[in-house]
N, C-alpha and C positions, 0 to 999 in steps of 0.2 A: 593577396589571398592566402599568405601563409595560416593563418588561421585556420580558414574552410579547410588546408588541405592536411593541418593538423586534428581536425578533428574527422575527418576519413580516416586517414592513419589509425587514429583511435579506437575508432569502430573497427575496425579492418581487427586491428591486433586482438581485438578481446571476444568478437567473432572467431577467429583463427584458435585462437589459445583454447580457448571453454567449447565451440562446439566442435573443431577438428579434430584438435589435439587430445579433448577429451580430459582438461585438467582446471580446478573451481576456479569458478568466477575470482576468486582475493586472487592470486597468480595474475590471471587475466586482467586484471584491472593493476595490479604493481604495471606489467611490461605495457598497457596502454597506458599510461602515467607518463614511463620512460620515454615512450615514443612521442609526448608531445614536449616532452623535456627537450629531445637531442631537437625540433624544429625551433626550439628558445633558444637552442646554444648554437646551433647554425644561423638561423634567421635572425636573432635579436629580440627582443618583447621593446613592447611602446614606453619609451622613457626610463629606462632605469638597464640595471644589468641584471643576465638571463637567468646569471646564476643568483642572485639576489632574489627577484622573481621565484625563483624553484624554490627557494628556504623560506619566502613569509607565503607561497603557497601551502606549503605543510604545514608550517607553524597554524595559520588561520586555521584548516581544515581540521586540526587534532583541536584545535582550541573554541570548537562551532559546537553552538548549544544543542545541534538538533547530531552529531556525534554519539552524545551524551544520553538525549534520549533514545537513539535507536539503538544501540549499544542495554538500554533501561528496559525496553520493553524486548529484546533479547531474552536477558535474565527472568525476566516477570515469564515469560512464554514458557520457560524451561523450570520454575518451578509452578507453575500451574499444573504442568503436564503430571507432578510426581501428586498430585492432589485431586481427591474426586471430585470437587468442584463442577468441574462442567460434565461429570458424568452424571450429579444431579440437576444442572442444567438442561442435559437432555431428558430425563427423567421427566421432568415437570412438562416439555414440550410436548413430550407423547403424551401426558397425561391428559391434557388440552385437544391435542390437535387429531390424538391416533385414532378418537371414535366417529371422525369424520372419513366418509370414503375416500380411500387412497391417501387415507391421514399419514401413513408412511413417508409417503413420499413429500408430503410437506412438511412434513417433522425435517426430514431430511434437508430440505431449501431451505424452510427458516432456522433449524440449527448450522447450517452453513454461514448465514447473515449472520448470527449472533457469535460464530466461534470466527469469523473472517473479522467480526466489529474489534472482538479480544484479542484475537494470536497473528491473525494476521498472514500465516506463512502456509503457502497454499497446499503441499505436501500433507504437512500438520493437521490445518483443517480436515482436508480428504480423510486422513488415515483416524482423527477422533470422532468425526459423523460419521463416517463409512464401516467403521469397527461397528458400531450399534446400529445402523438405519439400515444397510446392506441386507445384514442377515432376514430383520423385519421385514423389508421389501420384497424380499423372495418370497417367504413365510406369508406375504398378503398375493401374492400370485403374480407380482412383477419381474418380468424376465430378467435374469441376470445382467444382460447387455445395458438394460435402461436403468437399473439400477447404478451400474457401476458408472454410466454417462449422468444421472443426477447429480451424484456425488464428484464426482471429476469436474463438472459443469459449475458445481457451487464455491469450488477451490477459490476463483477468480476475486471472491470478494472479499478476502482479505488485502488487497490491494486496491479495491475499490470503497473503504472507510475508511478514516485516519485510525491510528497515526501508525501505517506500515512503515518497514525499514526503503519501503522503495521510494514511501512520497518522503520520508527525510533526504533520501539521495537525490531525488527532483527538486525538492523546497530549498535543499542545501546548495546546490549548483547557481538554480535562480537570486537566491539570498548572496553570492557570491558575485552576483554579476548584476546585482543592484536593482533586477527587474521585480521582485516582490519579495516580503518579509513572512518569512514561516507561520507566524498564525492565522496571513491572509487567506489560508488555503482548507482552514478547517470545515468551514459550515456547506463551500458550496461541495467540497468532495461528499461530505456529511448527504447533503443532499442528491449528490450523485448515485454514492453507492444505494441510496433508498431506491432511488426509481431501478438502478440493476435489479435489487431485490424483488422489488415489486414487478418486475417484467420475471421472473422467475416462477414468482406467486402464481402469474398467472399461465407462465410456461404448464410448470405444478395441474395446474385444474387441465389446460388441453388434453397432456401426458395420463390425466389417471383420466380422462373420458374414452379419448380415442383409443387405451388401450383395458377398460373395463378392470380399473384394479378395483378393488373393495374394502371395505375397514378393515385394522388390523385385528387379528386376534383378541379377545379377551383378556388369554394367559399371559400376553405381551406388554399389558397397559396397567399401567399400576394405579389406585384407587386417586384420585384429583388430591384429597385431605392428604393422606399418602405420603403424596409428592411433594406435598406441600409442608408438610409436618419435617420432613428430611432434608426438604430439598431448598426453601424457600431462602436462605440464607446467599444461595448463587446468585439470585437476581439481584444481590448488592456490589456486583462487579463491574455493575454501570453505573455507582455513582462516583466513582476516581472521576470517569470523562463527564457527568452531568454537571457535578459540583463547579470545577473550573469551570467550564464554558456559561453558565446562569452567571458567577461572578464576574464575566468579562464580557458577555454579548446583556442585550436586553435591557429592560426597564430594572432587574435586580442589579444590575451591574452599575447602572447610572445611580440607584439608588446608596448603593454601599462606595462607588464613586464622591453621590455629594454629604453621605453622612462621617465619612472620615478624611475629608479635603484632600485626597490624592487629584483628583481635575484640577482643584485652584494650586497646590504646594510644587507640583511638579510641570517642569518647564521644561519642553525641548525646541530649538529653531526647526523652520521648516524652509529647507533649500530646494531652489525651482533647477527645472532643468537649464536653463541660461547662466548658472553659478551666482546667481542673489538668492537674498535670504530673507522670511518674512521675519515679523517679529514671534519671539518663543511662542510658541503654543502648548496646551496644555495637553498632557498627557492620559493616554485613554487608561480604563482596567486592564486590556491586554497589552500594557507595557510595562503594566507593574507583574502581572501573575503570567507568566508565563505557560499556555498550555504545552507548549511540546518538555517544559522541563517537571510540571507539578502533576501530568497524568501519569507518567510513567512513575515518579514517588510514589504516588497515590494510592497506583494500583500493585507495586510491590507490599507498599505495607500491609494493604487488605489480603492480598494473598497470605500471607505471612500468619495474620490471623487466622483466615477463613480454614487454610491448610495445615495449622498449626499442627494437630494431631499426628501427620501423618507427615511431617520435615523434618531433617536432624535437629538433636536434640544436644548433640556435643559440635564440639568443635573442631575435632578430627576427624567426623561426619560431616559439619557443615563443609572441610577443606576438599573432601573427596566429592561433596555434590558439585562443587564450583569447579574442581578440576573436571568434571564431568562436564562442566557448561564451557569450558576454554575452544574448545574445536567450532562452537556456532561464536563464540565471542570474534574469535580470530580472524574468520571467513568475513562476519558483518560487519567488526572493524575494520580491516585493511579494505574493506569495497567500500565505506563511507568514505574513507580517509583522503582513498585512492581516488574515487570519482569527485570531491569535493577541492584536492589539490590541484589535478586536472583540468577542474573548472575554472580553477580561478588564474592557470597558467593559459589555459585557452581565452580567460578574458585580457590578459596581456599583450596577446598575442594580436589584439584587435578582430575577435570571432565574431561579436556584437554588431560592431561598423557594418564587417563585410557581410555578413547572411543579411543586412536590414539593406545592405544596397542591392543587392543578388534577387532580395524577394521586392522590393521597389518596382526593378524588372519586369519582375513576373508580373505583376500587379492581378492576384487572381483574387476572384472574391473568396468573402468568408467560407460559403459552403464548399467552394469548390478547394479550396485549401483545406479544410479540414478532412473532407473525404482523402485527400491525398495524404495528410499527416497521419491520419487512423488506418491505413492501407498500408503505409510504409512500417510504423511500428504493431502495428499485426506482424507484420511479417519478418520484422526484426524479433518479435519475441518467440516464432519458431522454435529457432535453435538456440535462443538465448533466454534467459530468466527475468520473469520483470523488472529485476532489480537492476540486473545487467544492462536493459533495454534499458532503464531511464540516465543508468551511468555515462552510458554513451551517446544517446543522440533525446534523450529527455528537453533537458534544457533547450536544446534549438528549435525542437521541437514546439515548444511553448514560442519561443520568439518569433519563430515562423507564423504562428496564429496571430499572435499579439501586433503583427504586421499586418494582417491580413482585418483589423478592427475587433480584437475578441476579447475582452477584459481581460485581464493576465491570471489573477483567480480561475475566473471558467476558463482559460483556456487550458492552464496545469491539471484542473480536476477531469477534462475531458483525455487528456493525454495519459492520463492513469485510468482513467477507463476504458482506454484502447487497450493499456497494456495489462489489464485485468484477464485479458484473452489466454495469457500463457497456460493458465492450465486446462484450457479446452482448444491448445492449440495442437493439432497430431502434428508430428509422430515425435513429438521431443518433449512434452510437457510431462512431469513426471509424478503430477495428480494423477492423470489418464492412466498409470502402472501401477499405482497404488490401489485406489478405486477398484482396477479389473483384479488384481492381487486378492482383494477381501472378496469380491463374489465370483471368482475362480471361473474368469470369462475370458476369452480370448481378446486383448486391447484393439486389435484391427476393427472388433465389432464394434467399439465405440467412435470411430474416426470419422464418418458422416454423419450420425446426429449432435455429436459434439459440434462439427461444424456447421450442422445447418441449423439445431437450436441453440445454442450459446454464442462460439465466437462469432460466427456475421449479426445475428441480432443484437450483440453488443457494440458493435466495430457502430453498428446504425446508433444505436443510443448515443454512444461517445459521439459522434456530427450530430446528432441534437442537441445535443447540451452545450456543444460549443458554438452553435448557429441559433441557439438562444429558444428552441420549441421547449426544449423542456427546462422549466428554469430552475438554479440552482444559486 
């Protein structure tokens, strides 16, 4: 069982480091790295030597496609932000949504969906809808406290769409240990995060009844043409993610598939678990187009444009915006690298074998295992960050289901939408500070409705989706 108790250790150290000691997650995840190191070079790894193992784990992890993109959409997040882009994205929402009563407040949850779909980083989120929807919210006569819990409550969904930096550090670990390949996890998270959103939607309609909020202001809501005339250029920051996904999922896909012979020209074998191998098969669109490596291109270059105006224009500018972006690059490198190398030394270590003999055991049905995996990383992401959370007990996490009968797809997208909770998780999540920051509320006041309307009604969604009610 050296594995299982390497990867305690794991957890243990990067819990210790980031929430005791009070020092980032990249630290935290080097010294839980090391700690599954020194159980290689004590214990041994399966077939090979430990330190061997330690070098093609690193090598592999710097050398993993989904590194590269989450490292991609990093950068894309950090020039977006110097860009008004989604401040005329918000624009355009209120212009739509603000003449409906307690239209605030849905501006507010569906710009949370749309800014969680793009950035992804729950902080980020909070702090670019809550800058604009907060003030509005107040202004339509919603109390401060529920204001700054909408906005805190909406953070989560940047971890509940692709492609966040946390599902690369889950898809990267899984990819590592052979259980599923990175673009298996697009459509049904895809579909995850909609129903998060849509139970939001309809959080939204309770929240403005029960508490009699009203439309916004007039002077607040800018004319629809307007918004439209300024603004309508934002809503092409969904086609980076539309365009791949049509050319790899669907009937356009098979189409552009048998109009340029990639199905017949490209061959790969397909090897069974017994170690036989059928004869080659042919290769789909999403082996040729890679989505985690051409959305993150995609949507840099359209930035690039979109923001053009308003980005350096030299290149002793461009050197000081990038040095500007080194400190979130460093943090999201060394925690991909870190938890990717990790993984793939905990799969040497025989991790796989032993939690699938351990949960054999148990032999607990689906639901009853999934309530238990969404209860546990609930409350692993307390004190820790989602990203953090999947670094460390992610991946077993999924293998735990996937033993339990749960497709390996919906089981990953459920396990991210557990861990979607951190920023409506009290008293550590640091949407919740942000959030109370802009409408100048005291955070304690957010810490029961945060948890009785976001994270349990999520923690319930994520065991649906993994027990198959709500399907994805």
């Amino acid at each position: 069982m050296t594995g299982v108790w390497a990867l305690l250790a794991f957890v243990g150290v990067i819990v210790f480091w980031n929430a005791v000691v009070k020092r980032n997650i990249g630290e935290s995840m080097i010294l839980g790295f090391v700690a599954v190191c020194g159980f290689a070079v004590v214990g041994g790894v399966e077939g090979g030597s430990a330190w061997h193992s330690i070098g093609e784990a690193l090598l592999d992890a710097m050398q993993e496609e989904v590194t590269f993109a989450g490292l991609a959409f990093v950068f894309m997040s950090y020039l977006l932000a110097r860009t008004p882009v989604l401040d005329r994205l918000i624009d355009l929402l209120n212009s739509f949504l603000g003449r409906l009563r307690g239209g605030s407040v849905y501006t507010a949850t569906v710009a949370g969906g749309v800014f969680g779909a793009i950035a992804h980083v729950g902080a980020a989120v909070t702090a670019a809808v809550g800058s604009v929807t907060v003030p509005w919210m107040k202004r339509s006569g919603v109390k401060p406290e529920l204001a700054a819990t909408v906005v805190a409550g909406g953070a989560g969904m940047g971890v509940s769409f692709p492609f966040s930096a946390t599902m690369f550090i889950l898809v990267g670990g899984l990819a590592a240990q052979g259980v599923m390949q990175p673009d298996e996890i697009v459509a049904p998270l895809a579909f995850a995060g909609l129903w998060c959103l849509g139970y939001r939607i309809v959080l939204a309609w309770f929240l403005v009844r029960r508490n009699g909020i009203e439309p916004m202001s007039p002077d607040d809501l800018l004319p629809v043409r307007r918004s439209l005339r300024t603004g309508w250029t934002s809503l092409l920051l969904f086609l980076p993610i539309l365009v791949p996904l049509l050319l790899t999922r669907g009937p356009i896909a098979s189409l552009v598939g048998s109009w340029s012979g990639v199905a017949d020209d490209l061959k790969k074998p397909v090897k069974l678990a017994d170690g036989t191998s059928l004869a080659a098969q042919p290769y789909g669109m999403p082996d040729v187009i890679s989505l985690v490596t051409w959305i993150p291109v995609l949507m840099i270059a359209l930035v690039l444009v979109l923001g053009r105006r308003h980005l350096p224009r030299t290149a002793s500018a461009w050197r000081t915006t990038i040095t500007g972006a080194a400190p979130s690059f460093g943090v999201i490198g060394v925690t991909i690298v870190a938890a990717f190398a990790a993984s793939n030394v905990l799969a040497d270590l025989g991790l796989a074998g032993q939690l699938e003999s351990v949960l054999t055991g148990l032999d607990a049905p689906g639901w009853l295992m999934a309530i238990a995996i969404g209860v546990i990383i609930v409350a692993t992401a307390v004190p820790l960050t989602a990203s953090a959370t999947m670094a460390a007990i992610g991946p077993v996490a999924v293998v735990a289901l996937i033993g339990a009968g749960i497709p390996a797809p919906v089981a990953a997208a459920a396990v991210l939408i557990f861990a979607s909770t951190e920023g409506a998780s009290p008293p550590s999540g640091a949407p919740i500070y942000v959030a109370a920051g802009i409408a100048r509320v005291d955070p304690v006041k957010t810490f029961m409705p945060l948890l009785k309307y976001y994270c349990l009604p999520i923690l319930v969604m994520g065991v649906l989706i993994a027990v198959g009610v709500l399907p994805v």
